[in-house]
C-alpha positions as CSV (number, residue, x, y, z in Angstrom):
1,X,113.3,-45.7,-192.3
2,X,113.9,-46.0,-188.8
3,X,110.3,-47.1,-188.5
4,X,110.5,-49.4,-191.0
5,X,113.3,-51.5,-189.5
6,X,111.3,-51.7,-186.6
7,X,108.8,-53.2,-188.1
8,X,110.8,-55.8,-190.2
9,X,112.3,-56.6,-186.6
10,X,109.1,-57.3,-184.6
11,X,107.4,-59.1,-187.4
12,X,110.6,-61.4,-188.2
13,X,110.6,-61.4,-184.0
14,X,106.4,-62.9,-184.6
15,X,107.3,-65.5,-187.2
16,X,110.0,-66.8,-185.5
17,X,107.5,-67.2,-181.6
18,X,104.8,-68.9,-184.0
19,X,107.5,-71.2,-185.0
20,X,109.0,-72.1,-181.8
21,X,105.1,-72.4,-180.2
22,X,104.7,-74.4,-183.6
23,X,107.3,-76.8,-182.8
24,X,106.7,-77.1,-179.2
25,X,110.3,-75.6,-178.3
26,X,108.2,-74.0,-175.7
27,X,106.3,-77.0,-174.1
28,X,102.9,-76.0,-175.3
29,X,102.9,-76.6,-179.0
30,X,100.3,-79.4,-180.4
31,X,100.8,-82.8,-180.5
32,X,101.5,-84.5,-183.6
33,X,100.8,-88.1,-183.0
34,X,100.3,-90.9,-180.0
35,X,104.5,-91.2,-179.0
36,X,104.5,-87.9,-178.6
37,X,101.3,-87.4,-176.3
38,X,102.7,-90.6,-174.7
39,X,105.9,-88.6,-173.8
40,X,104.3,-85.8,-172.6
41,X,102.5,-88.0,-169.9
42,X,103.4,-88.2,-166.6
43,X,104.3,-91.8,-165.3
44,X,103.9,-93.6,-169.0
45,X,105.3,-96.7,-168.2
46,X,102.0,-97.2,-165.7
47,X,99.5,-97.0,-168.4
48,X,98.0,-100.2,-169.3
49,X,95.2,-101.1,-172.0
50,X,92.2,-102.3,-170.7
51,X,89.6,-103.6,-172.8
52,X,86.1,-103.0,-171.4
53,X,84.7,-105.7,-168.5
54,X,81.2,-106.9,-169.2
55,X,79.3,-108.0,-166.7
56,X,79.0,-111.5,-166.9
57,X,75.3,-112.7,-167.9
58,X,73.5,-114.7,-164.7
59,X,72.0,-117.9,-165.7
60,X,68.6,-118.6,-165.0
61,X,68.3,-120.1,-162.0
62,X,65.4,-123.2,-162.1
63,X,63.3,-123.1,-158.9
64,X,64.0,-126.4,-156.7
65,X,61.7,-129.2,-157.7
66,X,60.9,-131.6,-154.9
67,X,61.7,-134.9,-154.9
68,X,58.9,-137.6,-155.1
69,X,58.4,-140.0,-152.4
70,X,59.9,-143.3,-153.2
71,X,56.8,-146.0,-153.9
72,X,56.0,-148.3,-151.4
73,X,55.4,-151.6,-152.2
74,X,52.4,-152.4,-150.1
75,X,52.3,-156.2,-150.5
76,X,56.1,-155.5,-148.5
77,X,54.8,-153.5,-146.4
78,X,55.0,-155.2,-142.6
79,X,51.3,-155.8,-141.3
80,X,51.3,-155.2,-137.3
81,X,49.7,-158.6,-136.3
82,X,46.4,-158.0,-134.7
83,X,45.9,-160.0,-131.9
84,X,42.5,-161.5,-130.9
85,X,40.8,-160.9,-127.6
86,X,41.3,-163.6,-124.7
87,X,38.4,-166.0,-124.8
88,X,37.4,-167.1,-121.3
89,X,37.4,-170.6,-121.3
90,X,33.8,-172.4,-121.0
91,X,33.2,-174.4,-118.0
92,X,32.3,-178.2,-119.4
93,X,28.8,-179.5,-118.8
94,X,28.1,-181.3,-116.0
95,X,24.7,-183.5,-114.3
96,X,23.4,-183.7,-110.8
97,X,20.4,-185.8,-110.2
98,X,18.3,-186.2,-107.2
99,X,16.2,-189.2,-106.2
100,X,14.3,-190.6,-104.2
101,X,11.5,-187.2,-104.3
102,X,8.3,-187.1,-103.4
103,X,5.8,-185.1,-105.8
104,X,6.0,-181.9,-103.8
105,X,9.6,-182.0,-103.4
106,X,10.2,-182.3,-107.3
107,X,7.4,-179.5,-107.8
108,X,9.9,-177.2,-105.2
109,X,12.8,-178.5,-106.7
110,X,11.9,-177.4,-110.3
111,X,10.3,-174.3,-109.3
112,X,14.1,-173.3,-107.4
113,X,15.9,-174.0,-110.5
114,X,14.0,-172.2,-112.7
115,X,14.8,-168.9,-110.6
116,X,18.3,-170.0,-110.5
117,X,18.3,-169.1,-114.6
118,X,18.1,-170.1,-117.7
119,X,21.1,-171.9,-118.3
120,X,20.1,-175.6,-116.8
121,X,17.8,-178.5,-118.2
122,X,15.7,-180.2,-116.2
123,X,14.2,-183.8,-117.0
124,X,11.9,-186.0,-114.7
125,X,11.5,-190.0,-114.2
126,X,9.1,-191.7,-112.3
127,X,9.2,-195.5,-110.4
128,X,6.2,-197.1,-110.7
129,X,2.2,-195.4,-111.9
130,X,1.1,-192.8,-110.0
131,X,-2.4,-193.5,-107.9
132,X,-3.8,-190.1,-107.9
133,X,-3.5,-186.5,-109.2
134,X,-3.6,-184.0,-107.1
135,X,-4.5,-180.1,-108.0
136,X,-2.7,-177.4,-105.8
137,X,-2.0,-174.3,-105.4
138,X,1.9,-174.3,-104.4
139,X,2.8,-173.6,-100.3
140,X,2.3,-169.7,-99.6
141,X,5.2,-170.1,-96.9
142,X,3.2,-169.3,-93.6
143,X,-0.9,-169.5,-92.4
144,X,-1.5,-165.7,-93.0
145,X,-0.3,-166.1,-96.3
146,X,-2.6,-169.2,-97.1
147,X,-5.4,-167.2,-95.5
148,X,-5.1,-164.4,-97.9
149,X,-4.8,-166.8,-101.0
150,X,-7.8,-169.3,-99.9
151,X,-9.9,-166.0,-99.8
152,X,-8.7,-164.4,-102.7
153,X,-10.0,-168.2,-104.6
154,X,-13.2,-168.4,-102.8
155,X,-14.4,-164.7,-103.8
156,X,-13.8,-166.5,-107.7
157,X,-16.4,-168.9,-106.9
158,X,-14.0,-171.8,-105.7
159,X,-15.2,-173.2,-102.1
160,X,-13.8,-176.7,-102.4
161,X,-10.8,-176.5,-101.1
162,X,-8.5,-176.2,-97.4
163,X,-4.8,-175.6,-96.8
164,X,-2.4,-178.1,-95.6
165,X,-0.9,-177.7,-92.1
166,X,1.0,-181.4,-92.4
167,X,4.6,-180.5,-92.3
168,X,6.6,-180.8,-95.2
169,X,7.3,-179.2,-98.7
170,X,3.5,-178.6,-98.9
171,X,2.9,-177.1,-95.5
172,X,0.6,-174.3,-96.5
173,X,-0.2,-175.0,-99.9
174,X,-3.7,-174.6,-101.1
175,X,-6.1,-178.5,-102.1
176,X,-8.3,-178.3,-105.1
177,X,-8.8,-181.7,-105.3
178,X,-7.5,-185.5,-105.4
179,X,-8.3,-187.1,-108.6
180,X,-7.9,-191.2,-110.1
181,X,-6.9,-190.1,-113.4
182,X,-4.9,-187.3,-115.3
183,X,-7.7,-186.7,-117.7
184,X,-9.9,-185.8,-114.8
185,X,-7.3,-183.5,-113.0
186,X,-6.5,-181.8,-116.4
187,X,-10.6,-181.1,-116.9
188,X,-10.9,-179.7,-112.8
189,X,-7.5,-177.8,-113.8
190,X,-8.9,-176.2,-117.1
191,X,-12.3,-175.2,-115.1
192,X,-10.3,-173.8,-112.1
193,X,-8.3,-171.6,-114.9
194,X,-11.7,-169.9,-116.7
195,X,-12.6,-168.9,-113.4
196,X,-9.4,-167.0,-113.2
197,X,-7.6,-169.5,-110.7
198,X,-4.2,-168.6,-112.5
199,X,-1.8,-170.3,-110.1
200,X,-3.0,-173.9,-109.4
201,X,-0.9,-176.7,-110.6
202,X,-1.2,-180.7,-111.1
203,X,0.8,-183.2,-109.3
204,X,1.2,-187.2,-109.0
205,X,0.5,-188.9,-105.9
206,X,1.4,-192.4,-104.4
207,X,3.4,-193.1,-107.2
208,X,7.3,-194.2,-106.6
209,X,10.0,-191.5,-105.8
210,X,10.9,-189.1,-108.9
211,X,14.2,-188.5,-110.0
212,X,15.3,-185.3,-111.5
213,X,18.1,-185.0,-113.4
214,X,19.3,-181.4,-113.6
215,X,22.2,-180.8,-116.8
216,X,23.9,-177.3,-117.1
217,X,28.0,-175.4,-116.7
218,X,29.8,-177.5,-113.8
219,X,30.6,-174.3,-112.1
220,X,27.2,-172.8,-111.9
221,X,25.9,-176.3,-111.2
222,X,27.9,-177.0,-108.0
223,X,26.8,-174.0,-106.2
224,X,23.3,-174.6,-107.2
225,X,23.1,-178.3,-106.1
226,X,24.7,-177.5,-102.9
227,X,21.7,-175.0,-102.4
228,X,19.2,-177.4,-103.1
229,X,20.5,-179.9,-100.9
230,X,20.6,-177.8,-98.3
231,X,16.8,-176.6,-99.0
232,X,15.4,-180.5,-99.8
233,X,16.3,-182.6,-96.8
234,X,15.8,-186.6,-97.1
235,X,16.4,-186.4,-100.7
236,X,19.6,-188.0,-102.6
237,X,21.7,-186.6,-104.7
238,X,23.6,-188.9,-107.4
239,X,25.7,-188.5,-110.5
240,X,24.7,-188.4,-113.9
241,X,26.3,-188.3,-117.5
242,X,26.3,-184.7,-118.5
């Protein structure tokens, strides 16, 4: 019997623990709802609800687009002025003449402006009709040089002729002959020229004095008429319309 009370006690003693553990008298029992696990929190009133973040979505970002040059109206478009090269100015024309020649003057005259250059005109008057033509070959400037041409001529089968010793513009120049008419001078020229007498010349004698009138730029023409003026002594030297 003894035993039997015992075990009444000790089960009644069970029941009532599962009871207590049951209700949580004990502190560990199960929780029967949200206020109650709330309660048995530690700090509650720190809880807050937080709904979850997403992260936010980035937006496509467009890749810079470059701006266009703004049109340029080229009819407003400023021209730099181009300006034109200085022109040198051109000296005017001018005319010298010289009178009062005689025929081998105004064959040295000529012959010194034609090495002077191209840029003068010559033209020739004559006083009066010429009484003879005379073929030459012009002055070789000293004896020895007339020497050597009168030889070079005579081995081309030419023995009519001698050198002039008068003094003057012909002094040394080379006679071929004294004729009444151009025609015949022109014929004795054209004869001395087949034989290869390249150099001989016609020129008027006994006629009146030549003029030569001698047209070119005023600048170049000054120095050259002082030249020849200097060279062709005795002769005058005049104006003339350009």
């Amino acid at each position: 019997m003894a035993s039997l009370r015992v075990a009444v006690l000790v089960l009644a003693l069970a029941n009532l623990f599962a009871l207590a553990v049951w209700k949580g008298w004990l502190g560990g029992g199960v929780s029967h709802g949200e206020p109650e696990r709330l309660s048995n929190q530690l700090n509650p009133e720190k809880i807050r609800l937080v709904s979850e973040a997403r992260a936010p979505v980035a937006a496509p970002v467009s890749p810079p687009v470059a701006a266009e040059p703004a049109p340029v109206d080229k009819a407003e478009a400023p021209v730099p002025p181009v300006s034109a090269p200085p022109v040198a100015d051109a000296a005017p024309p001018a005319c010298v003449a010289f009178g009062g020649l005689s025929a081998e003057q105004a064959a040295e005259l000529s012959a010194r402006i034609a090495k002077a250059g191209t840029g003068f005109k010559l033209s020739e008057s004559r006083a009066g009709t010429p009484s003879s033509w005379w073929v030459f070959i012009p002055s070789q400037g000293s004896k020895d040089g007339a020497d050597r041409k009168a030889a070079e001529v005579r081995r081309l089968g030419v023995d009519d002729l001698f050198i002039v010793q008068d003094a003057g513009a012909a002094q040394y120049a080379i006679s071929l002959g004294l004729f009444k008419s151009e025609a015949a001078a022109t014929r004795h020229l054209s004869l001395l020229r087949e034989k290869g007498v390249r150099s001989a010349q016609i020129a008027t004698r006994g006629a009146g004095a030549l003029r030569i009138e001698v047209r070119g730029p005023s600048d170049s023409l000054a120095t050259l008429a002082s030249d020849l003026s200097g060279n062709l002594p005795g002769t005058t030297r005049l104006e003339c319309a350009p």
